[in-house]
C-alpha angles and dihedrals in degrees: 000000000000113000088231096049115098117237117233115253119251097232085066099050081049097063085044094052087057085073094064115095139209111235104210096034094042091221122103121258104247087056083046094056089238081138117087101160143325125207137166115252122217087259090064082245115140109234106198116198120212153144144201134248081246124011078227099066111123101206096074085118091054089053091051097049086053092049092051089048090048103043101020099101088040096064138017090220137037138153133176124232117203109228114199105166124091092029126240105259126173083252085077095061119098133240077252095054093044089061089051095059105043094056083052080059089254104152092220 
């Protein structure tokens, strides 16, 4: 990233992170609480911390491709970080989520 371009806030990669999706779960991973935190590196890179419903889940690579469609054109860098500790729990997803996944059929 250029010094005199401007980074893209946080708050609007946000927005964009709520379309992607699960794909198990079917909600989207900032209701989910999937999230945990995104910051800027020296390097003007995004680091995106963030975790699964389970470390075992084998569509990480799915999650990946949908967060490069959705902030690829917002940044020129980005990397996850798996975050394992403290460990995802349903008390992490949001009123929102929660909706979500009632109208799916999920009793939460």
């Amino acid at each position: 990233m250029t010094t005199d371009q401007a980074q893209t806030s946080l708050e609007d990669i946000r927005e964009a992170l709520h379309e992607v999706m699960d794909p198990e779960l079917g909600v989207n991973i900032v209701d989910l609480g999937l999230l945990y935190g995104m910051n800027y590196a020296e390097d003007g890179a995004l680091i995106i911390d963030m975790t699964l419903t389970t470390a075992a889940c084998p569509l990480t690579d799915v999650i990946e491709e949908q967060i490069g469609n959705e902030i690829g054109t917002m940044v020129d860098e980005w990397r996850l970080n798996w975050v394992w500790m403290p460990p995802w729990g349903p008390e992490r997803i949001t009123e929102e989520g929660r909706e979500q996944m009632r109208a799916l059929g999920f009793n939460i």
